[in-house]
C-alpha positions as CSV (number, residue, x, y, z in Angstrom):
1,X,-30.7,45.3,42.6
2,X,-27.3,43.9,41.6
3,X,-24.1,46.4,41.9
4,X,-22.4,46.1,38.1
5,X,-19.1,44.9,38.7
6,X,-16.3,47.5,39.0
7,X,-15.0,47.9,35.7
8,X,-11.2,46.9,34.7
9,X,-8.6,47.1,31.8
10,X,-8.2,50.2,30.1
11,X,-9.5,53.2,30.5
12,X,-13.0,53.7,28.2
13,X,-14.0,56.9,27.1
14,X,-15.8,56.4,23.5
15,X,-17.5,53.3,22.7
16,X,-15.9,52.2,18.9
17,X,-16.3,48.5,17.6
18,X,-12.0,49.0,16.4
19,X,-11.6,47.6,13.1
20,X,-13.2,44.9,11.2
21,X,-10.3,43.4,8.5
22,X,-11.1,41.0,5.8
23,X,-10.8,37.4,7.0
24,X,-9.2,34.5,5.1
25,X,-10.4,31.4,6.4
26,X,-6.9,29.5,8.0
27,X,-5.5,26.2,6.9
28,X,-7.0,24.7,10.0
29,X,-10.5,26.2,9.3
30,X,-10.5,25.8,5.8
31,X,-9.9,22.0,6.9
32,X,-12.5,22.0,9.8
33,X,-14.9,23.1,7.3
34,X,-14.6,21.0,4.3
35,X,-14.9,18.3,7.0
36,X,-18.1,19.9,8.5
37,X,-19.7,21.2,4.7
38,X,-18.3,17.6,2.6
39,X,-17.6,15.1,5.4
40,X,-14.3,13.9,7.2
41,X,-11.6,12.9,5.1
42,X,-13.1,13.8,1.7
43,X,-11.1,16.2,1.1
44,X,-7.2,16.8,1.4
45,X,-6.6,19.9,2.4
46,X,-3.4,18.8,4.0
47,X,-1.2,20.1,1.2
48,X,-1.8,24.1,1.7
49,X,0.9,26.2,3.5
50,X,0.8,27.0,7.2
51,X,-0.5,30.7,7.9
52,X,1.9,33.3,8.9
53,X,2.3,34.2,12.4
54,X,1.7,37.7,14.4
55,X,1.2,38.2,18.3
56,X,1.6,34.4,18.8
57,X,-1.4,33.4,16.3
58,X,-1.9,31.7,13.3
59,X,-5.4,33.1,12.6
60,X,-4.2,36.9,11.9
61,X,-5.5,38.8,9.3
62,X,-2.7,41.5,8.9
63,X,-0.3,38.9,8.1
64,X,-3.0,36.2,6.6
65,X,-2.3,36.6,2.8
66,X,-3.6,34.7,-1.0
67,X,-1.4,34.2,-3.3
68,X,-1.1,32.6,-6.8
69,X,-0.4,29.1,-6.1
70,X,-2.8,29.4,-2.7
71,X,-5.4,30.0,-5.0
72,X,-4.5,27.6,-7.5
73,X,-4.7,24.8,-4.2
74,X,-8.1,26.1,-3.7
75,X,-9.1,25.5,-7.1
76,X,-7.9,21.8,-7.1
77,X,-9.6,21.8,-4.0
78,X,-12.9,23.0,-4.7
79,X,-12.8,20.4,-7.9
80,X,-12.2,17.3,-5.7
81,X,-14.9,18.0,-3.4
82,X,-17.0,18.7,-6.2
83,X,-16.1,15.0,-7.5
84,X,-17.1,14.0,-4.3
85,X,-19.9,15.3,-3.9
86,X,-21.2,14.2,-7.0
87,X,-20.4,10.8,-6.6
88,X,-22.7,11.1,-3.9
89,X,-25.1,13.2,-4.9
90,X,-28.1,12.0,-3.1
91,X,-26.1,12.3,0.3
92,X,-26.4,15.8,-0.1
93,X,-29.8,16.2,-1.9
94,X,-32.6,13.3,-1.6
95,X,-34.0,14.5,-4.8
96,X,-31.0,13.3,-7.0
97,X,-32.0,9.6,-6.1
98,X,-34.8,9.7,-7.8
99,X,-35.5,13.0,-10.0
100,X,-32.0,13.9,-11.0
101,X,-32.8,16.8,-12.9
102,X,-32.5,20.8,-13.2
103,X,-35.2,21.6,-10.4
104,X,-32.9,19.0,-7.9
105,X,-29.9,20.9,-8.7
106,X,-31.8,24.2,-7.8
107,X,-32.6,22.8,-4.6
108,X,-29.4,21.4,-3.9
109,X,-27.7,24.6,-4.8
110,X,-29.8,26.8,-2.7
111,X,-29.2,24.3,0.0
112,X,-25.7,23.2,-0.1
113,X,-24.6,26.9,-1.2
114,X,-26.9,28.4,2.5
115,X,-24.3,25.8,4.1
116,X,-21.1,26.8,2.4
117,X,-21.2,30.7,2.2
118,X,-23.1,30.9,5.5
119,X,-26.1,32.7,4.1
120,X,-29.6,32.4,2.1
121,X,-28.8,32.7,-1.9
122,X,-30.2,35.8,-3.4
123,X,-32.2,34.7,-6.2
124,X,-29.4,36.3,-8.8
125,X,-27.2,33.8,-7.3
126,X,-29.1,31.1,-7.7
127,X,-29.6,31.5,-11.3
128,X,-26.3,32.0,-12.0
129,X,-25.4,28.7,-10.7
130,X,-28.1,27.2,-12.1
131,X,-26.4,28.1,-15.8
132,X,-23.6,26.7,-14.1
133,X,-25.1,23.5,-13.6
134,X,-26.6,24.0,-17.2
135,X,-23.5,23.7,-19.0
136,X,-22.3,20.8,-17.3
137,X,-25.3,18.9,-17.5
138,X,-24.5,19.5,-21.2
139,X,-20.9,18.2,-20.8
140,X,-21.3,15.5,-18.4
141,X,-24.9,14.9,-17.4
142,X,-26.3,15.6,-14.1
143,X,-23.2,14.7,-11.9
144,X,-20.9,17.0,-13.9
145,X,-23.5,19.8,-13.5
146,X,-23.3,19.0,-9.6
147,X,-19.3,19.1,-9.7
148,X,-19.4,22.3,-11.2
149,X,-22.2,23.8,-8.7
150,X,-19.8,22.5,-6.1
151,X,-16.7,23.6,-7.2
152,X,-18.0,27.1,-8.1
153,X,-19.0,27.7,-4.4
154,X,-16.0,26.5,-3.0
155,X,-13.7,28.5,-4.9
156,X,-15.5,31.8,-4.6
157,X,-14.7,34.5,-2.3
158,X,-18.0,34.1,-0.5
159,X,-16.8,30.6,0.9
160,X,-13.2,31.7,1.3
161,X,-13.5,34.8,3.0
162,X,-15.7,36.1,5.5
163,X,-17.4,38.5,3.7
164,X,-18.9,41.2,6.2
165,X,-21.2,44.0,5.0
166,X,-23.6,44.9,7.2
167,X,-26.1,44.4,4.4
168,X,-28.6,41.6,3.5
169,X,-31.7,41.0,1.0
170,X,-34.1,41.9,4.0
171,X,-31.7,45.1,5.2
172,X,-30.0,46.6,1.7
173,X,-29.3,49.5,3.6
174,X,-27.1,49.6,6.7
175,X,-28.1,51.0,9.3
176,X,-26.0,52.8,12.2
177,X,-25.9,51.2,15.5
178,X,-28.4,53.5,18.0
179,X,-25.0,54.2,20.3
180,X,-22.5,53.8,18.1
181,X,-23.0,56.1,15.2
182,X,-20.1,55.8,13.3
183,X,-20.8,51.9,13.2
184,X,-23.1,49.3,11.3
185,X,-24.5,46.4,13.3
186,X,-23.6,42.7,11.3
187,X,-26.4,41.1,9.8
188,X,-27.9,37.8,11.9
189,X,-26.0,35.2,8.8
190,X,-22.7,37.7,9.8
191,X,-23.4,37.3,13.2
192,X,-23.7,33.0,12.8
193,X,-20.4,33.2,11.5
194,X,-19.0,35.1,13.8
195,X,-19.9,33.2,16.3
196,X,-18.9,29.7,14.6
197,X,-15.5,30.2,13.5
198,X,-14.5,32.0,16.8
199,X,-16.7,28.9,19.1
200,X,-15.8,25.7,16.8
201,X,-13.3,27.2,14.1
202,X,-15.7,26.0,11.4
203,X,-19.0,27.1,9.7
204,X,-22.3,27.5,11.2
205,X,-24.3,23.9,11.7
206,X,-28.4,24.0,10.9
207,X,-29.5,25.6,14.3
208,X,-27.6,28.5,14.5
209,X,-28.5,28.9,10.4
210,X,-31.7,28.7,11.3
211,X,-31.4,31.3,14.3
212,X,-29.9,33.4,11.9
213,X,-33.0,33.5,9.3
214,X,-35.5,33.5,11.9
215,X,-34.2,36.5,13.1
216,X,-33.2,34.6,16.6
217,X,-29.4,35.8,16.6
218,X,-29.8,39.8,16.9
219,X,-29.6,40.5,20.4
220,X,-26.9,39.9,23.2
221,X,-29.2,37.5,25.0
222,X,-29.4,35.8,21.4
223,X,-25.7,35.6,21.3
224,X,-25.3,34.3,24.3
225,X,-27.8,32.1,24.7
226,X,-26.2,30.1,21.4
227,X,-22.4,30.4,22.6
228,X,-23.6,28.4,25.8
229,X,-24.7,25.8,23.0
230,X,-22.3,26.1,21.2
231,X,-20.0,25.4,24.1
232,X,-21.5,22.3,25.4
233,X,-20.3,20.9,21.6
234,X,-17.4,18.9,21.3
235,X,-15.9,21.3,18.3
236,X,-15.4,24.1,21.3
237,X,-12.7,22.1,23.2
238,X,-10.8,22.0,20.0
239,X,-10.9,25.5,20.0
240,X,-10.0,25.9,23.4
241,X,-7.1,23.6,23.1
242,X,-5.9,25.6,19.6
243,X,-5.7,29.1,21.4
244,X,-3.8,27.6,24.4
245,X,-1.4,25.8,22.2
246,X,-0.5,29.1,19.8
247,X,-0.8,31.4,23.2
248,X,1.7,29.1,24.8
249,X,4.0,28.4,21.7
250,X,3.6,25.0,22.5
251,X,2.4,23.4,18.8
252,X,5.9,24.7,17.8
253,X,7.0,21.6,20.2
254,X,7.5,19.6,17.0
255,X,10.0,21.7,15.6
256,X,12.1,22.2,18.1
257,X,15.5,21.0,17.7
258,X,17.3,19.8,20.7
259,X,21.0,18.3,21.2
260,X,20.9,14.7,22.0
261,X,24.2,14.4,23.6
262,X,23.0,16.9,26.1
263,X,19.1,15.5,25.8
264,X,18.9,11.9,24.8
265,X,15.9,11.8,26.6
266,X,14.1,14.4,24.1
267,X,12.4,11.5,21.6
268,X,9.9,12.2,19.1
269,X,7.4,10.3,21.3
270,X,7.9,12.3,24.2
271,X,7.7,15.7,22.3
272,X,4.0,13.9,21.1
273,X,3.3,13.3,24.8
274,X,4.1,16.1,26.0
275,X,1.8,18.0,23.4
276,X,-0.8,15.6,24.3
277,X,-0.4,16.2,27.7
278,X,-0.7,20.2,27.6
279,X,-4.3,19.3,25.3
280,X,-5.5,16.9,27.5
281,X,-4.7,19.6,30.5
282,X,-6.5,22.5,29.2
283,X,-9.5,20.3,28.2
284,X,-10.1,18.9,31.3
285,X,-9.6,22.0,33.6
286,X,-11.6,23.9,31.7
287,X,-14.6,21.7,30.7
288,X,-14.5,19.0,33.4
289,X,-12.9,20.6,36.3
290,X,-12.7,24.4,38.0
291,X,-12.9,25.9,34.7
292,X,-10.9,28.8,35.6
293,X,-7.1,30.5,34.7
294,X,-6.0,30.7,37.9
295,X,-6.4,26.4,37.9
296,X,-4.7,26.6,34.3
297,X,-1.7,28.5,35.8
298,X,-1.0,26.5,39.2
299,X,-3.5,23.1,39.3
300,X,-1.4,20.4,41.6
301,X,-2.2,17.8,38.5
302,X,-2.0,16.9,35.4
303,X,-3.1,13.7,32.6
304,X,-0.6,11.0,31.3
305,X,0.6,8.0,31.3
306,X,3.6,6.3,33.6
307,X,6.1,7.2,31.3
308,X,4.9,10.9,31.8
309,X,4.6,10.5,35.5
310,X,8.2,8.9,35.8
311,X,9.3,12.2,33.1
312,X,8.0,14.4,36.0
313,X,9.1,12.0,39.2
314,X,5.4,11.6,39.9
315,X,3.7,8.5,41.5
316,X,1.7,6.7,38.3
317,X,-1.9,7.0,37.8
318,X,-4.2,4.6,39.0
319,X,-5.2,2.0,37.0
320,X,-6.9,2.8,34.4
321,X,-6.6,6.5,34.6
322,X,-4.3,9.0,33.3
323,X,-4.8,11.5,36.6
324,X,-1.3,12.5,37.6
325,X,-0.9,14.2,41.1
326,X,2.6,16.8,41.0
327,X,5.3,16.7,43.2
328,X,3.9,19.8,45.3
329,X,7.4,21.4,45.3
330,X,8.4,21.5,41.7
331,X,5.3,21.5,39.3
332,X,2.1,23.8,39.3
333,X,-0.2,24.2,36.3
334,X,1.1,25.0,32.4
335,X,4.2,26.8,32.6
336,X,5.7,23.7,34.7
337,X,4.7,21.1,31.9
338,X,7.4,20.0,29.4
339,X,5.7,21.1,26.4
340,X,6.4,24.5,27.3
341,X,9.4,24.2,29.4
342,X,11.2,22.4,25.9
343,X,9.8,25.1,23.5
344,X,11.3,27.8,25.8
345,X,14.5,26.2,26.3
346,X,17.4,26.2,24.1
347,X,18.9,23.1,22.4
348,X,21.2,22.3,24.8
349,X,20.5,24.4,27.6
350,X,17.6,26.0,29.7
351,X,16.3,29.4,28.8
352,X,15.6,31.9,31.4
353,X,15.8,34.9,29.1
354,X,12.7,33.5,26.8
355,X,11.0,32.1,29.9
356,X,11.3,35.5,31.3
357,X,10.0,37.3,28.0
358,X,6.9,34.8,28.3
359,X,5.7,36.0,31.3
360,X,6.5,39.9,30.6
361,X,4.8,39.5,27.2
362,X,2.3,36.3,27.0
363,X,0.9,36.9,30.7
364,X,1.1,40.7,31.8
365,X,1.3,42.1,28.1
366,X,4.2,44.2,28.3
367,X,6.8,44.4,26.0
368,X,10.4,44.7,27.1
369,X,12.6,47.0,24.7
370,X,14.2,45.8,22.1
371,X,18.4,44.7,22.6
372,X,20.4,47.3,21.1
373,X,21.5,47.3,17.2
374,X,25.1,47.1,18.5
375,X,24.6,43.9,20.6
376,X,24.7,40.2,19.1
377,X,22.0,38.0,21.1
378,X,23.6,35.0,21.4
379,X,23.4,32.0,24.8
380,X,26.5,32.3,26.7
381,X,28.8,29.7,26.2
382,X,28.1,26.1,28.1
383,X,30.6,25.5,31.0
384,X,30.1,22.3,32.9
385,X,32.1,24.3,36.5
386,X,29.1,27.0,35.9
387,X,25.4,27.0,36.1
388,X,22.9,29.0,33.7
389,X,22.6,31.4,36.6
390,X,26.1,32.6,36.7
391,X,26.6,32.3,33.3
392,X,24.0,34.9,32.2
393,X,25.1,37.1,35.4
394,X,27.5,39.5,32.4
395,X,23.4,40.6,31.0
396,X,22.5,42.4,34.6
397,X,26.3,43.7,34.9
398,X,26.4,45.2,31.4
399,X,24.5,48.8,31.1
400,X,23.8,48.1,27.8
401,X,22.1,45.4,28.5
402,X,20.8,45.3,31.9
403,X,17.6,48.1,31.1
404,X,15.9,44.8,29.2
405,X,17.1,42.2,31.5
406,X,16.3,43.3,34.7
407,X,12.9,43.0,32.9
408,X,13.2,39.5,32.7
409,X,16.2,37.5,34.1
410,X,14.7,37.7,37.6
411,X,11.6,36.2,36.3
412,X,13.3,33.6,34.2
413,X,15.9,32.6,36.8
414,X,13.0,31.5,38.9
415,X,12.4,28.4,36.1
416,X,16.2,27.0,37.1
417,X,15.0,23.8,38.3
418,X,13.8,22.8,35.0
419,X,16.6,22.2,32.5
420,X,16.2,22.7,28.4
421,X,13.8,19.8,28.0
422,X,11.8,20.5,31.8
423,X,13.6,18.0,33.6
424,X,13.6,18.6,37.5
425,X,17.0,19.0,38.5
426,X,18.2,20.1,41.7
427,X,22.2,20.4,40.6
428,X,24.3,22.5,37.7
429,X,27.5,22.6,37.5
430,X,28.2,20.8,40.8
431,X,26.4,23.5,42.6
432,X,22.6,23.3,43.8
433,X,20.4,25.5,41.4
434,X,19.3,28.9,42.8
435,X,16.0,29.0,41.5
436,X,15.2,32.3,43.4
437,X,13.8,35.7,41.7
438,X,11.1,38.5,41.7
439,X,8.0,40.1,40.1
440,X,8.5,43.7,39.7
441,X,6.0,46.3,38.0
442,X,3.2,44.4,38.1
443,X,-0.1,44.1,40.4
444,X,1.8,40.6,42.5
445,X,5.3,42.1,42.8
446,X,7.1,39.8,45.1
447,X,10.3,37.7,46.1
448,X,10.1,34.4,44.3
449,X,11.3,30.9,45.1
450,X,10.6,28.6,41.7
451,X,7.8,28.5,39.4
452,X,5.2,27.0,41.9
453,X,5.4,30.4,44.1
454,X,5.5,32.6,40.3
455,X,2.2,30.3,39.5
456,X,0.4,31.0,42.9
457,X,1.2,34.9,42.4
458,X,-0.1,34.8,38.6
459,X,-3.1,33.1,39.2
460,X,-4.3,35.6,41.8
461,X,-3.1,38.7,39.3
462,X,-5.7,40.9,37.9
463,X,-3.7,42.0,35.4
464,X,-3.0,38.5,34.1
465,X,-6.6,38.0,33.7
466,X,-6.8,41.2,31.6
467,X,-4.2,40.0,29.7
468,X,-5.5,36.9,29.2
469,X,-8.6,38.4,28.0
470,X,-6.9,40.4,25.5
471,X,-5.3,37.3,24.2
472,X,-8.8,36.0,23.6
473,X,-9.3,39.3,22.0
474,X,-6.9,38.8,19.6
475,X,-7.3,35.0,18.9
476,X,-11.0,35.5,18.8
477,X,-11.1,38.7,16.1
478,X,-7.7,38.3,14.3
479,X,-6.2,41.3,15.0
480,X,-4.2,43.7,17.4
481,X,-5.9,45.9,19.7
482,X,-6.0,49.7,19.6
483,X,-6.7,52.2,21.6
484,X,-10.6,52.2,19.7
485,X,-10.7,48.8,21.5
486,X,-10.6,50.3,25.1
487,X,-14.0,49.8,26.2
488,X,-14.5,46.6,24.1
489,X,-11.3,44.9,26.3
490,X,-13.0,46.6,29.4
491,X,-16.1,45.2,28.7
492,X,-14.0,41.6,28.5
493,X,-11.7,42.1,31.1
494,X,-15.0,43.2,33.6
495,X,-16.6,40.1,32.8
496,X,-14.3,38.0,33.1
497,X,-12.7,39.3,36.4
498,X,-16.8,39.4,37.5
499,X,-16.9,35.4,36.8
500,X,-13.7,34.8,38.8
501,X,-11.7,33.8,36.1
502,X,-14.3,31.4,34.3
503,X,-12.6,30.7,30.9
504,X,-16.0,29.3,29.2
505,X,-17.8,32.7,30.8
506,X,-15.1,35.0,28.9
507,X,-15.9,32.7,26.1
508,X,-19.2,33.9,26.3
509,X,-18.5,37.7,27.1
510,X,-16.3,37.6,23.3
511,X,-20.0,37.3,21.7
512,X,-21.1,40.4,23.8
513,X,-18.7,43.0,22.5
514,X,-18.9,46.3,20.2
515,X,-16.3,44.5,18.4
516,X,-18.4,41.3,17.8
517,X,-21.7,42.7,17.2
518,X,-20.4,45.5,15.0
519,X,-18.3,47.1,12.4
520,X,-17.1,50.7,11.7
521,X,-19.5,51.7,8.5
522,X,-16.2,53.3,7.0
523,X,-15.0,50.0,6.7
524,X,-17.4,48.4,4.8
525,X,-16.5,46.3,1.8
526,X,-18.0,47.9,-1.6
């Protein structure tokens, strides 16, 4: 008999899915899926607005918002892919090459519109597009009746949203989960797109559809058994790649401004290669190589090119590869690339304050208070006789100041080596750079000497691996956690500290949750 693993993260005391918001789909998976639903580059989506921002992601529902001239792009949108499709009509239904008529616009309706709002037509719907089609038929012939089918379903809330009810044609009734009472288990179409926009960031493809209607995708071991699929697809390393860029703060990289008297270095091409670099990274460790956190936070390599390996004073790659082994000394895993090393640097001078906050926040999930209303936060001063070190020394001395900092500073003043851009240096000011500090109040509390000996003592943490878990958590269901989400994050954090740290494995664990599988039946849209 196997011994359950020894359950971690908060404590659980009363099993509660938390709550289930209304979904918008984001820029990028309102992209991903006209690309997946039309086909690549049909459609333009290029010109809507970037989603707001809260805990680090884009994907948020709290702060996701519609408003008039966001549906207005949708409109024009859903128009143009109607045009598109109907000029090629028989791509998306065989019938319209030879029987354009009203039965192959019912067949292409109850087909494309399964695809697009991620469920079987009810037959009410169905006839009401068919009068769509009807009246333009009578405008336009068969294509314009097709361009309005199209546009209709691609402007409606049922393709726009993810629409969650608990309800189906086959279950009209929800029923209350068996252990969670106050809860309604997600129908198996719900449940598909669940699973799709939080594995690929796009809508369901044919199989799991078909799992879905078959009634294949109702239990755990059906869950799981298509994530593992699902994961073996190329879609899920772009997935991977998005949650570790918005986690780290590093797609920001393009915006960041930096001073080119102090940086020349800091090009447009080397803020793309850097980028690159950080993708490439995440991809490989986690499909290709151990797989794991604990490689993502102190790995002895990374993937570039020789103007990369001269960036980071590192022999080139062979030829013909991009494999790039680290100066064992100075660079370990993700928080010694430049990508984030520039985006948590100032413009024209390192950061150890931010760097700090990252760690406190990003990788142990605390939050350090707040600087008092009295104090204006502002970067000392540059002086070219001191180094960063000395020159933030006033934070620790000052009372008003020093509660937050000692928070941070000691972790931040361990990323000295690495200037505003993530240059190695070894000098400052004319004085070698004291790259020493400590972890305090955590599960790896120690004396630290530079980032490589902070990367060794996170990758072994427990509690980064719980808080890495509930930054999945949040990615993954596009919201906060509260305290109704204890034993779903226990459940997660279990897993994954059961696997070892296997990032595909708590990839897998996400589709085993109360929080997946259900919603509270007092949230239920009417």
């Amino acid at each position: 008999m196997t011994t359950p693993p020894a359950r971690v993260g908060p404590l659980c005391a009363a099993r509660d899915p938390g709550g289930s918001p209304l979904r918008r789909l984001t820029r990028i998976e309102y992209a991903r899926t006209m690309d997946d639903l039309v086909g690549a580059g049909l459609v333009d989506s290029s010109r809507l607005p970037p989603d707001e921002r809260a805990l680090g992601f884009a994907n948020n529902a709290e702060v996701v918002s519609t408003g008039g001239l966001l549906v207005e792009a949708y409109t024009d949108l859903a128009e143009a892919a109607g045009d598109a499709v109907a000029a090629h009509a028989a791509t998306y239904a065989s019938c319209a090459a030879t029987a354009p008529d009203a039965a192959c616009a019912a067949t292409f309706a109850a087909s494309f519109g399964r695809r697009a709002w991620r469920r079987p037509l009810s037959a009410d719907e169905q006839a009401a597009l068919a009068a769509v089609y009807a009246g333009g038929e009578a405008d336009g012939g068969f294509s314009e009746g097709i361009a309005r089918v199209t546009a209709v379903l691609l402007s409606s809330p049922q393709f726009l949203y993810r629409l969650e009810t608990g309800t189906s044609a086959t279950t009209p009734t929800p029923a209350p989960a068996a252990d969670l009472p106050d809860a309604v288990a997600l129908t198996p179409s719900e449940l598909a797109t669940r699973l799709s926009y939080l594995l690929w960031g796009s809508m369901p493809d044919p199989a799991l559809l078909d799992a879905a209607d078959a009634g294949r995708l109702v239990a755990p071991a059906d869950l799981a058994r298509e994530a593992r699929r699902m994961l073996a697809d190329p879609r899920a390393r772009t997935i991977v790649t998005t949650f570790h860029a918005q986690w780290l703060g590093i797609d920001q990289l393009a915006d960041a401004s930096k001073d080119q008297i102090v940086y020349p270095a800091f090009t447009a091409a080397l803020s793309t290669a850097l980028t690159r670099e950080s993708a490439r990274f995440v991809e490989e460790v986690v499909f290709n190589r151990e797989g794991t956190l604990g490689a993502l936070l102190s790995a002895p390599y990374t993937f570039g090119d020789l103007t990369l390996a001269s960036f980071y004073g590192a022999s080139p790659p062979a030829a013909g590869g991009d494999l790039i082994m680290l100066p064992a000394a100075q660079r370990a895993g993700l928080l010694t690339q430049g990508a984030f090393l520039a985006v948590y640097g100032k413009a024209n001078q390192s950061d150890p304050i931010h760097r700090g906050r990252f760690v406190r926040e990003r990788l142990f999930c605390t939050t350090p208070p707040s600087p008092p209303p009295n104090i204006t936060v502002r970067p000392p001063d540059l002086n070219p006789r001191l180094t960063t070190r000395q020159r933030f020394a006033a934070h620790t001395g000052d009372p008003q100041c020093s509660g937050c900092h000692v928070l941070l500073d000691p972790i931040g003043f361990a990323f000295e080596h690495y200037d505003g851009i993530g240059h190695w240096r070894d000098m400052e000011g004319g004085q070698p750079v004291d790259s020493s500090g400590a972890l305090s109040g955590t599960d790896v509390d120690s004396a630290l000497d530079g980032v490589v000996t902070l990367a060794g003592d996170l990758a072994r943490s427990t509690e980064v691996q719980i808080c890495y878990a509930t930054q999945w958590f949040r990615f993954a269901y596009g919201r906060g956690e509260t305290t109704a989400d204890a034993c779903s994050i226990s459940d997660l954090a279990t897993a994954f500290v059961a696997a070892k740290g296997d990032v595909r494995e708590l990839l897998v664990a996400l589709t085993q949750t109360d929080a997946f599988r259900y919603r509270r039946a007092g949230d239920l849209l009417q």
